[in-house]
ZADO-1210 file (C-alpha; in nm, 4 decimals, padded with zeros to 6 digits):
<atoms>
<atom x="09.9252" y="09.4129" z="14.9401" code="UNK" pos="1"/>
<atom x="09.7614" y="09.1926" z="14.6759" code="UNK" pos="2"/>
<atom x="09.6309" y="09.4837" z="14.5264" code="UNK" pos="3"/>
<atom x="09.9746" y="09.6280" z="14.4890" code="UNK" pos="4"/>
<atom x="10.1008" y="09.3054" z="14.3304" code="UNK" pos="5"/>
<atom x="09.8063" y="09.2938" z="14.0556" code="UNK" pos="6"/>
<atom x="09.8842" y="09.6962" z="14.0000" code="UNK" pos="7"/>
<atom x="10.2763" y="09.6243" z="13.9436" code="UNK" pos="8"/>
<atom x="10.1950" y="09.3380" z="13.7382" code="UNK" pos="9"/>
<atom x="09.9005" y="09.5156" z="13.5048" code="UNK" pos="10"/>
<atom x="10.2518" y="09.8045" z="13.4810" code="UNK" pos="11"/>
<atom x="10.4552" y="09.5490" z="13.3651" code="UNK" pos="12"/>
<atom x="10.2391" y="09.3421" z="13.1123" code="UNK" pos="13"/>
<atom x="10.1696" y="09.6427" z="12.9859" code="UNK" pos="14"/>
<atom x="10.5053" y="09.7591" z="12.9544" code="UNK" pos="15"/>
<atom x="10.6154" y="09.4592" z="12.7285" code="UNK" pos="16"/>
<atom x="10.3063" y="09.4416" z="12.5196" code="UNK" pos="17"/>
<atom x="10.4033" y="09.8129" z="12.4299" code="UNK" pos="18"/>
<atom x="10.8153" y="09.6902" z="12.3960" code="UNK" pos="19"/>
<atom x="10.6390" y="09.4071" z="12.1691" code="UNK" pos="20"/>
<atom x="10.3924" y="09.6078" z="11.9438" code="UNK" pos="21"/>
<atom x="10.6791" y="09.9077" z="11.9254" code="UNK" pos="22"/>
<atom x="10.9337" y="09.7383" z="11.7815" code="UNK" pos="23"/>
<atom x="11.1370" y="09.9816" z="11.5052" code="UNK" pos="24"/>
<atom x="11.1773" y="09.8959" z="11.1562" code="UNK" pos="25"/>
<atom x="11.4498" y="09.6495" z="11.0607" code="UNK" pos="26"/>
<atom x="11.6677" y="09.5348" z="10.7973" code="UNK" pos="27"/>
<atom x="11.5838" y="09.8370" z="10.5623" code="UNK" pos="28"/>
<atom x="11.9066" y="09.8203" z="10.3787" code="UNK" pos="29"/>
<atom x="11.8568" y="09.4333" z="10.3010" code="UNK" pos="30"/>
<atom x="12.2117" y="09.3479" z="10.4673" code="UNK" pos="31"/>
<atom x="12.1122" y="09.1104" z="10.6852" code="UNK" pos="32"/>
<atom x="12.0436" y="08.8819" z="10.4349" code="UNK" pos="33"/>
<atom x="12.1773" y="08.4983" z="10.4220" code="UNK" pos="34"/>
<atom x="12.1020" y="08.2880" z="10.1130" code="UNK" pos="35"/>
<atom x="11.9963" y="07.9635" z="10.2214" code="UNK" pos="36"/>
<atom x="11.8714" y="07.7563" z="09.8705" code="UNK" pos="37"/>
<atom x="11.5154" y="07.5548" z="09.9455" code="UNK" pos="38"/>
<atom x="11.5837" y="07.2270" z="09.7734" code="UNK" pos="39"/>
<atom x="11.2077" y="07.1380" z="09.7832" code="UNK" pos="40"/>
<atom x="11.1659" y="07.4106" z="09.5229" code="UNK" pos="41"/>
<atom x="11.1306" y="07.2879" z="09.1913" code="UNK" pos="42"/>
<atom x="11.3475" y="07.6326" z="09.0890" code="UNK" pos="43"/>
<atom x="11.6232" y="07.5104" z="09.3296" code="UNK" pos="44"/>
<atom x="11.8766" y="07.6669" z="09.3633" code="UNK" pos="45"/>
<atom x="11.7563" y="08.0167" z="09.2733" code="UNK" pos="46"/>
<atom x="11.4767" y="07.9824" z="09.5274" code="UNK" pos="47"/>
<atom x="11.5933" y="08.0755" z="09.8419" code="UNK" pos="48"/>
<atom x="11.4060" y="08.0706" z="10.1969" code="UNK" pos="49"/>
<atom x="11.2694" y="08.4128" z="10.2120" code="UNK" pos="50"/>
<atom x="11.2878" y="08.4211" z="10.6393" code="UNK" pos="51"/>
<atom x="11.6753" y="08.4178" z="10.5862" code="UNK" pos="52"/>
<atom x="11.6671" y="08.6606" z="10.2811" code="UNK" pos="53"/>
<atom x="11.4793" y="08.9238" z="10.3810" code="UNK" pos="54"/>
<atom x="11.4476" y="08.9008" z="10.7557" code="UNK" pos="55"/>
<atom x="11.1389" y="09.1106" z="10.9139" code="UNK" pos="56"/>
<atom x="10.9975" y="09.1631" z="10.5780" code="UNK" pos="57"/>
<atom x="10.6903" y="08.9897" z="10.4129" code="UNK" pos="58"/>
<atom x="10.7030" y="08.8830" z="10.0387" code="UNK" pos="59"/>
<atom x="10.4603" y="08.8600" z="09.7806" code="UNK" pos="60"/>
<atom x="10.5123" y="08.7187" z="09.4582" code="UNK" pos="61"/>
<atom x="10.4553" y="08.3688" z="09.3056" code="UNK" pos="62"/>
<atom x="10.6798" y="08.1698" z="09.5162" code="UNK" pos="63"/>
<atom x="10.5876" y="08.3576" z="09.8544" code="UNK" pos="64"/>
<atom x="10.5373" y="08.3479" z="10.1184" code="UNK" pos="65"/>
<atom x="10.8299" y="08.0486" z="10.1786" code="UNK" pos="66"/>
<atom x="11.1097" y="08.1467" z="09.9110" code="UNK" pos="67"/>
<atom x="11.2099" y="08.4557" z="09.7266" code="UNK" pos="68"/>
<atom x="11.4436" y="08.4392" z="09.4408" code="UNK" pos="69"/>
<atom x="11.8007" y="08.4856" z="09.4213" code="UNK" pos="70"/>
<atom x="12.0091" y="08.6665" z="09.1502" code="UNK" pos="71"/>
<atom x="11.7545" y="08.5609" z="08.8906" code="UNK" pos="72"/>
<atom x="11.3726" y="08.7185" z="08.7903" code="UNK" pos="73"/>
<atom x="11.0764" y="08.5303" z="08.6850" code="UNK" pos="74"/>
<atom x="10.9630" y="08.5686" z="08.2991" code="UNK" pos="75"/>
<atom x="10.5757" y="08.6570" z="08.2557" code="UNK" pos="76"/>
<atom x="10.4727" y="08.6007" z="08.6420" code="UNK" pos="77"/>
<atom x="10.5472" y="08.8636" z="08.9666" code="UNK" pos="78"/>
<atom x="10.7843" y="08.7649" z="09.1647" code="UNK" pos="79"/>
<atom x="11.0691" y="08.9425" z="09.4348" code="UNK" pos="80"/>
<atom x="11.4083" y="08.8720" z="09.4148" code="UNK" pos="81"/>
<atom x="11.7246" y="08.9776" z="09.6123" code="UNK" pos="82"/>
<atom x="12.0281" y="09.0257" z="09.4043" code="UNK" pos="83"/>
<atom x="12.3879" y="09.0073" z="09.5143" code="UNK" pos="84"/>
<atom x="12.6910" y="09.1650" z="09.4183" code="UNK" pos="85"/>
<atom x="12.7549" y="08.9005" z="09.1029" code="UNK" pos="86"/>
<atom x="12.4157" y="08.9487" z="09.0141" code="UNK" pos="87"/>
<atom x="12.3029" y="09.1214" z="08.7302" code="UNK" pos="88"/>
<atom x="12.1450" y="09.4136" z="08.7576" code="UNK" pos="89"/>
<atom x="12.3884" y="09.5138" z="09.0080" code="UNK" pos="90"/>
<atom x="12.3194" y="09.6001" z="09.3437" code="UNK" pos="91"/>
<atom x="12.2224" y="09.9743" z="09.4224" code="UNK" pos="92"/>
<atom x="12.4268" y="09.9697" z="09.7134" code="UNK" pos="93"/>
<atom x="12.5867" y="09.7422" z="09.9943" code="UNK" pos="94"/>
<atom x="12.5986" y="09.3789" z="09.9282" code="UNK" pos="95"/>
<atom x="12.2311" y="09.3221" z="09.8467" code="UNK" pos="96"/>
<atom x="11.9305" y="09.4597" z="09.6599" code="UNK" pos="97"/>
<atom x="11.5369" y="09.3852" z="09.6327" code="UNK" pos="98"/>
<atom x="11.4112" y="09.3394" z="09.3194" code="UNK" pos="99"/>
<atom x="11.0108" y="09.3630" z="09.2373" code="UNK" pos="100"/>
<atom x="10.9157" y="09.2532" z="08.9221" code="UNK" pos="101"/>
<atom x="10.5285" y="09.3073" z="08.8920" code="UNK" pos="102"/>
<atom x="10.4808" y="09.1059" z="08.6004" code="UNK" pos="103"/>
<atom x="10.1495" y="08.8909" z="08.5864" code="UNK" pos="104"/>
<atom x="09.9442" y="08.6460" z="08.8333" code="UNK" pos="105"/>
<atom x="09.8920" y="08.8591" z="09.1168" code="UNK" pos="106"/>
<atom x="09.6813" y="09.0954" z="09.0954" code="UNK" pos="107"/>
<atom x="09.8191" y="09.2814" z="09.3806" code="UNK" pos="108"/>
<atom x="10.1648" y="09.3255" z="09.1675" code="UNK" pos="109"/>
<atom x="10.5373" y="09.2116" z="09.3933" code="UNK" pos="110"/>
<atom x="10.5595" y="09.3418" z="09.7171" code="UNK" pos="111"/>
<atom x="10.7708" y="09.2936" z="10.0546" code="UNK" pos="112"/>
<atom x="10.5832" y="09.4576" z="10.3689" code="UNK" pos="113"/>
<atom x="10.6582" y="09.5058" z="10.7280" code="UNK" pos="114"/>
<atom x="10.4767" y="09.6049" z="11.0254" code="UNK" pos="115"/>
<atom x="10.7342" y="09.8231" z="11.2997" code="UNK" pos="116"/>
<atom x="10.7276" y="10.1841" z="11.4592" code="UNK" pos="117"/>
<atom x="10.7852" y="10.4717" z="11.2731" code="UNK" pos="118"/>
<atom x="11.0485" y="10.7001" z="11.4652" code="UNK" pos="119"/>
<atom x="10.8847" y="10.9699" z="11.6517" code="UNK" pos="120"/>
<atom x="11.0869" y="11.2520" z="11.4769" code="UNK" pos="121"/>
<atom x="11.0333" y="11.0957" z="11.1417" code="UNK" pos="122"/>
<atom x="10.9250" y="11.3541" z="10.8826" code="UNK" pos="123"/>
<atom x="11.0294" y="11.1533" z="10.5713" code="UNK" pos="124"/>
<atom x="11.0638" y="10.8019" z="10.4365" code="UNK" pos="125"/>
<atom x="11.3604" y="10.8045" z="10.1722" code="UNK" pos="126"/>
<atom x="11.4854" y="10.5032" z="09.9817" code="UNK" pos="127"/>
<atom x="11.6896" y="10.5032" z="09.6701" code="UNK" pos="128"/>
<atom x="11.5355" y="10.2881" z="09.3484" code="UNK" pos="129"/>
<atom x="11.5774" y="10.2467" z="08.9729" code="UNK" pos="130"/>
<atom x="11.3254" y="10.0929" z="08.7249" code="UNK" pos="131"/>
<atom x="11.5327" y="09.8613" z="08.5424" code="UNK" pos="132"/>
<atom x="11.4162" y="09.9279" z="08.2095" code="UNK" pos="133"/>
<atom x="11.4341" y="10.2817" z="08.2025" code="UNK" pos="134"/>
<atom x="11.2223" y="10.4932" z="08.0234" code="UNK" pos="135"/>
<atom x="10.9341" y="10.1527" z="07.9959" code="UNK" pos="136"/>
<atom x="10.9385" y="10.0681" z="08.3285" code="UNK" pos="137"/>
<atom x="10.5746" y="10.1125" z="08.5423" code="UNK" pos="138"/>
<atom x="10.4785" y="10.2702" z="08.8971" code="UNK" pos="139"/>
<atom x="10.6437" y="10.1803" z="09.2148" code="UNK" pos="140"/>
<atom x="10.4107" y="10.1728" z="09.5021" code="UNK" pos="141"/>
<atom x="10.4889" y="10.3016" z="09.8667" code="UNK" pos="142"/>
<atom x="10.2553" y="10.2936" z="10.1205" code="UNK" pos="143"/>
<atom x="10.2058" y="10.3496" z="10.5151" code="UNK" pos="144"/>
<atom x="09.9190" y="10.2178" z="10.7325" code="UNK" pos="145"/>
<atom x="09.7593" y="10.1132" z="10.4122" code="UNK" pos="146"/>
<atom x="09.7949" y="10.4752" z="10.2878" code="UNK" pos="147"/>
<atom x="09.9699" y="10.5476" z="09.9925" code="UNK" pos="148"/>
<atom x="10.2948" y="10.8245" z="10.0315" code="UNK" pos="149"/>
<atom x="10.3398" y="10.9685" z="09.7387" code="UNK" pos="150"/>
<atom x="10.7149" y="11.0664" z="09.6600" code="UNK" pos="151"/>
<atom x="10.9146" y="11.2595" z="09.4420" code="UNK" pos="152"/>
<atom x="11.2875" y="11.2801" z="09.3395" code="UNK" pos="153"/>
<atom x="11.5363" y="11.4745" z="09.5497" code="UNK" pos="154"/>
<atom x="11.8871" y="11.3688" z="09.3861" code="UNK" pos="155"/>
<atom x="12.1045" y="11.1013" z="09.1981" code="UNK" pos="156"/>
<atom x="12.3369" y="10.8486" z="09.2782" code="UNK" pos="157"/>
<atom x="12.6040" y="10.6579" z="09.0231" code="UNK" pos="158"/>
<atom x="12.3243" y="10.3864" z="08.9318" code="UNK" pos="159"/>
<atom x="12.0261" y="10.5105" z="09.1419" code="UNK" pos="160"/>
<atom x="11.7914" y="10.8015" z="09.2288" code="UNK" pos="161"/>
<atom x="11.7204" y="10.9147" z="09.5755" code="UNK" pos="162"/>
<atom x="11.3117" y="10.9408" z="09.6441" code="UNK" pos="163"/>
<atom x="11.1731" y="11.1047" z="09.9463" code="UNK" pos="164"/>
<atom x="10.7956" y="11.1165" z="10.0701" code="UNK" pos="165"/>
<atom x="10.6078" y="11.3109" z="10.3839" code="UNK" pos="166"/>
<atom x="10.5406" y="11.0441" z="10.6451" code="UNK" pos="167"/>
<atom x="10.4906" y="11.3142" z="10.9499" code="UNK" pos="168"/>
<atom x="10.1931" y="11.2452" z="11.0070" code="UNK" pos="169"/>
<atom x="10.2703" y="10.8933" z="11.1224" code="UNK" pos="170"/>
<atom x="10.5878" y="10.9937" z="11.3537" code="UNK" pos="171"/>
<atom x="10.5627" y="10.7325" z="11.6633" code="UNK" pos="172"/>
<atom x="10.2778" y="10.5332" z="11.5122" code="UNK" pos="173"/>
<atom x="10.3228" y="10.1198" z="11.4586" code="UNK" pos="174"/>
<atom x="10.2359" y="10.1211" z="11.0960" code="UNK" pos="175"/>
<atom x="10.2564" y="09.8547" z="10.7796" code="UNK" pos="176"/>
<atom x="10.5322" y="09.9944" z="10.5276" code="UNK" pos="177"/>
<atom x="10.4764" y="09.8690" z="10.2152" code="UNK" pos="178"/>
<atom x="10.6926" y="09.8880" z="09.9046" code="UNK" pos="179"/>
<atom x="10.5171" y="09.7375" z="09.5716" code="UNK" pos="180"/>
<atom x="10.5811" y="09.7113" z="09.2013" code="UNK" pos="181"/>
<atom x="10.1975" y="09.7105" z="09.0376" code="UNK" pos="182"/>
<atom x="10.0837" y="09.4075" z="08.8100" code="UNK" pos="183"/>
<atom x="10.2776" y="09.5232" z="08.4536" code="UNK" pos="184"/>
<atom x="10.5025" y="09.3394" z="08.2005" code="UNK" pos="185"/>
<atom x="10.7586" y="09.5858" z="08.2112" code="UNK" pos="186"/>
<atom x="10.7558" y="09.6721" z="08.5542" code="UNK" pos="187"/>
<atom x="11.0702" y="09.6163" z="08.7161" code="UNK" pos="188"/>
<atom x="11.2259" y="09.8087" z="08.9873" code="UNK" pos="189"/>
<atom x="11.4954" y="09.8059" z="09.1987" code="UNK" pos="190"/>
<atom x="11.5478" y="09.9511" z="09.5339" code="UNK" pos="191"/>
<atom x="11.7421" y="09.9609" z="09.8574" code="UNK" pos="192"/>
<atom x="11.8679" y="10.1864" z="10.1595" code="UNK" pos="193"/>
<atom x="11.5360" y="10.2832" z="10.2815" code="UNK" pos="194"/>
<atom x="11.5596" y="10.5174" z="10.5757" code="UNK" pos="195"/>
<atom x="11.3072" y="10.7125" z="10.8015" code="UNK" pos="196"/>
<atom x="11.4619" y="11.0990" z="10.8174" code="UNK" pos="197"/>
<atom x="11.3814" y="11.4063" z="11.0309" code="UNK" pos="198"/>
<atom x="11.4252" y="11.6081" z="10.7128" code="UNK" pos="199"/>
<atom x="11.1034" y="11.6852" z="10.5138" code="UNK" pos="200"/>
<atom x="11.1337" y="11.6083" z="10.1620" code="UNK" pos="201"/>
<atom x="11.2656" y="11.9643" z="09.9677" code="UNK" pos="202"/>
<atom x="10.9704" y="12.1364" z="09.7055" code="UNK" pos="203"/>
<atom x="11.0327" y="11.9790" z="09.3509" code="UNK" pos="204"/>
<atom x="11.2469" y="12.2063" z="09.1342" code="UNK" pos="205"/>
<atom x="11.4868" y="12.2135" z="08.9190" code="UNK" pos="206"/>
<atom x="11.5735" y="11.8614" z="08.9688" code="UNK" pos="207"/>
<atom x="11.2384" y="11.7427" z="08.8028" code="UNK" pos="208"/>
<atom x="11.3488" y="11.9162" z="08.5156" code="UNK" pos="209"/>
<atom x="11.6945" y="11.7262" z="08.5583" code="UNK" pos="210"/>
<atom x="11.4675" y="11.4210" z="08.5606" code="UNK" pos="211"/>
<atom x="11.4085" y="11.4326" z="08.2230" code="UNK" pos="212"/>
<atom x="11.7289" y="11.4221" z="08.0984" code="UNK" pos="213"/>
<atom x="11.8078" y="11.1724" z="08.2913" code="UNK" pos="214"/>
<atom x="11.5325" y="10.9599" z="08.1410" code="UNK" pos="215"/>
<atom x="11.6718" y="11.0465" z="07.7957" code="UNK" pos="216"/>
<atom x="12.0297" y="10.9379" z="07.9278" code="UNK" pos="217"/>
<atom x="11.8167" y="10.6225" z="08.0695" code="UNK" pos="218"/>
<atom x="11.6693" y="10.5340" z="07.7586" code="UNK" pos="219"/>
<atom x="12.0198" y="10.5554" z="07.5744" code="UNK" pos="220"/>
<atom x="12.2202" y="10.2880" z="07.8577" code="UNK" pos="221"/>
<atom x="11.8857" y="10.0335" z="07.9671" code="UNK" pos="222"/>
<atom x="11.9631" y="09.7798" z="07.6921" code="UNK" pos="223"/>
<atom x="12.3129" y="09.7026" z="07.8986" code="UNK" pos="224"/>
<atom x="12.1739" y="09.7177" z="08.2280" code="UNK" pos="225"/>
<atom x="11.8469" y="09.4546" z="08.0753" code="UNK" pos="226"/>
<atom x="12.0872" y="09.2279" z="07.9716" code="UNK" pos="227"/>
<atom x="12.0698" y="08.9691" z="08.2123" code="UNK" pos="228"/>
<atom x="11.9022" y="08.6461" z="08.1936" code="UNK" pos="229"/>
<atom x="11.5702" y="08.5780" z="08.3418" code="UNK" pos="230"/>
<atom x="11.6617" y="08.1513" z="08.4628" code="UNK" pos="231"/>
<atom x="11.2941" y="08.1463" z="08.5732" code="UNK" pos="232"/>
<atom x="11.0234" y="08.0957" z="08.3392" code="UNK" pos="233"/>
<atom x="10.6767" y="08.1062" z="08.4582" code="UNK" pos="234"/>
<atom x="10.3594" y="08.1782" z="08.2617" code="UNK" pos="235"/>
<atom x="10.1602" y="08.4048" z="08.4800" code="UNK" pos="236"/>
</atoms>
């Protein structure tokens, strides 16, 4: 009988540490988001506790791993922000939007990770992005279980482009998903809706080609979408 007791409880510990460590991703469309301003931050108000802003996510940038920044970018230094619907860029979609700046400092470049399950019919990672300084802006990172996915284009949205990588090979694994914007001046990106799909990612085609244009059309409009104001000034 005692035997039995140990067995069912060994079954059950078990059970929960699995329920624990198998926990799906969340927040991956950055709506759960509530500003809450950190008045011991000499950038109060735009510093904002980063637990509320991004919940489940982990932030890297100059003022992490306490506060992000809110509807404002740092000048010189990395930093992650989340910008609302009166901020400027505008959102991509929804009511909020991360922005990594990758700037100078950190070596590593802005980043926001978190550790969860990848779905077990998960054949894609997709997320929709936009360097804000189109055509100058740098590389955007992605990466799973420290491995880099690299992505491509697969369509366009009114302010946004749609990116899709291969993540099959990590279907019903706990992994780290990473999303980083390199150490670089000018790189800036924004991005939102990130989703795990059953879908592979389509072959490149025509749309690459599309790209280009788009780029050219990009370089035309990015002085209107760059003009807002960085209120953070930070030598990196």
């Amino acid at each position: 009988m005692k035997l039995l007791r140990i067995a069912v409880f060994v079954a059950i510990s078990f059970a929960l540490l699995r329920s624990v460590s198998g926990q799906g991703f969340v927040n991956l469309d950055f709506e759960d988001a509530v500003i809450t301003p950190d008045p011991s931050s000499p950038y109060y108000p735009n510093a904002v506790y980063s637990n509320d802003a991004i919940p489940g996510w982990t932030a890297v940038g100059f003022l992490s791993p306490n506060d992000i920044l809110y509807n404002s970018a740092s000048l010189g230094t990395t930093s992650v922000s989340i910008f609302g619907v009166n901020g400027t860029p505008p959102v991509l979609d929804g009511a909020f939007s991360i922005y990594l700046y990758g700037g100078g400092g950190i070596a590593a470049g802005a980043s926001i990770s978190q550790t969860g399950l990848v779905p077990a019919n998960a054949a894609s990672i997709r997320f929709i992005a936009e360097s804000v300084v189109l055509p100058f802006g740098g590389s955007l990172l992605v990466s799973l279980g420290g491995q880099n996915i690299p992505f491509s284009a697969i369509s366009t949205g009114p302010n946004y482009t749609v990116y899709g990588g291969n993540v099959s090979a990590f279907a019903n694994q706990s992994e780290q998903l990473t999303f980083t914007a390199p150490n670089g001046n000018n790189n800036f990106w924004e991005i939102d809706d990130i989703q795990f799909s059953p879908s592979a990612v389509p072959e490149p085609s025509e749309f690459a080609l599309g790209a280009i244009g788009s780029l050219l059309f990009g370089f035309h409009c990015w002085v209107k979408r760059f003009s807002f104001t960085f209120v953070v000034r930070q030598n990196g």
